[in-house]
C-alpha positions in Angstrom: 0.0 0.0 0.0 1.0 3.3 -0.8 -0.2 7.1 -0.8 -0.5 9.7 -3.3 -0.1 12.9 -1.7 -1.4 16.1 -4.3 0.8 19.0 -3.3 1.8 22.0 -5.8 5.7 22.6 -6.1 7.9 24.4 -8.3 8.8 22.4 -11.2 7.3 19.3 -10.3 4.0 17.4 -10.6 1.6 17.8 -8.0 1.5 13.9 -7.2 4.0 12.8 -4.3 4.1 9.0 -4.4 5.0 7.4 -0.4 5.7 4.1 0.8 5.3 3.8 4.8 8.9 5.2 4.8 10.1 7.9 2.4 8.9 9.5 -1.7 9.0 6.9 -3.9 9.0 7.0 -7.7 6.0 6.9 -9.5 4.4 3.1 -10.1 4.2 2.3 -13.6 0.7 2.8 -14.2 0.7 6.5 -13.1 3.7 7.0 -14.8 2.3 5.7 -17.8 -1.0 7.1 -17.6 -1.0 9.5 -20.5 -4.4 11.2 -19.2 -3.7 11.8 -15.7 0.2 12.9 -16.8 -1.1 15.1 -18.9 -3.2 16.3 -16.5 -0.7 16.5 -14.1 1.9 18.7 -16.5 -1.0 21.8 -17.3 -1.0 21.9 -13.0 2.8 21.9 -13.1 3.0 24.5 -15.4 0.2 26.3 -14.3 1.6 26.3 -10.5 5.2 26.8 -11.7 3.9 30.1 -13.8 3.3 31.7 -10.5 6.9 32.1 -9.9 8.8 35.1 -11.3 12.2 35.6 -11.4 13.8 39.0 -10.9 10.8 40.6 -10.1 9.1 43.2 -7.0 13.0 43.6 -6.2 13.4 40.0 -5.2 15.1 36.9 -6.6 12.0 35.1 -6.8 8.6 36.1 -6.2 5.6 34.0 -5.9 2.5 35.7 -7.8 -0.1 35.3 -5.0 -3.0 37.5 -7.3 -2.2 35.5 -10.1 -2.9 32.2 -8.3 -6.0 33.9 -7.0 -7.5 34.7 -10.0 -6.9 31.4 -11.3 -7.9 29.1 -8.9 -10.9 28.0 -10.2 -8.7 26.6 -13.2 -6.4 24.6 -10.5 -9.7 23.5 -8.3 -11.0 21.9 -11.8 -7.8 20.2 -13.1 -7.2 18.6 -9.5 -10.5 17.1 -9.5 -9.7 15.7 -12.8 -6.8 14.3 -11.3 -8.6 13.1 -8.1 -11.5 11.4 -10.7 -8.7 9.8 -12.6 -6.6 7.8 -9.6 -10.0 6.6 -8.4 -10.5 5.3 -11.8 -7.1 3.6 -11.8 -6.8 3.0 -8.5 -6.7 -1.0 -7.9 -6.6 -0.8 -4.4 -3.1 -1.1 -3.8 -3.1 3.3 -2.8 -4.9 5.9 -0.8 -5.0 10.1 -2.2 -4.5 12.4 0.6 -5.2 15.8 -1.4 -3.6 18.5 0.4 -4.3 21.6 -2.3 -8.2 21.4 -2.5 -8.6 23.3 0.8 -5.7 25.5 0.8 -7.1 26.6 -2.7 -10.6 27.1 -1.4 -9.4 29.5 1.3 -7.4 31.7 -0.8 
């Protein structure tokens, strides 16, 4: 048994894959899953766009207004993420979504 955790990061999917111990890699069939990975990249991007580089006087900036305005987008896409690992899910995982919330508070 394993979990997938959904958590936004800078250049990376939002799906965390963990055995009882530490991140593993991603089982073959979510790897492979063309829908959910393609699902999984427009968050990526989407999240990762919310970064700016050089700007507001800083290094790196995070775009809070940006993520804001779009969060309806994110909500939707990580629904469509949620829908899909039930649909593949054999049994062998749990999904703890930790973005959902923190997205509906925003």
């Amino acid at each position: 048994m394993f979990t997938v955790k959904i958590m936004n990061e800078f250049i990376h999917s939002p799906l965390w894959i963990y055995d009882e111990d530490s991140i593993i890699d991603e089982p073959e069939f979510i790897a492979n899953d063309a829908r959910l990975q393609d699902l999984c990249n427009k968050v990526e991007n989407m999240f990762s766009s919310y970064y700016e580089f050089d700007s507001h006087n800083e290094p790196c900036w995070f775009n809070h207004e940006k993520e804001k305005a779009e969060k309806n987008i994110m909500l939707k896409l990580i629904s469509c993420i949620k829908e899909r690992l039930a649909e593949i899910n054999d049994g062998n995982f749990v999904v703890e979504d930790l973005e959902t919330e923190r997205l509906k508070n925003l």
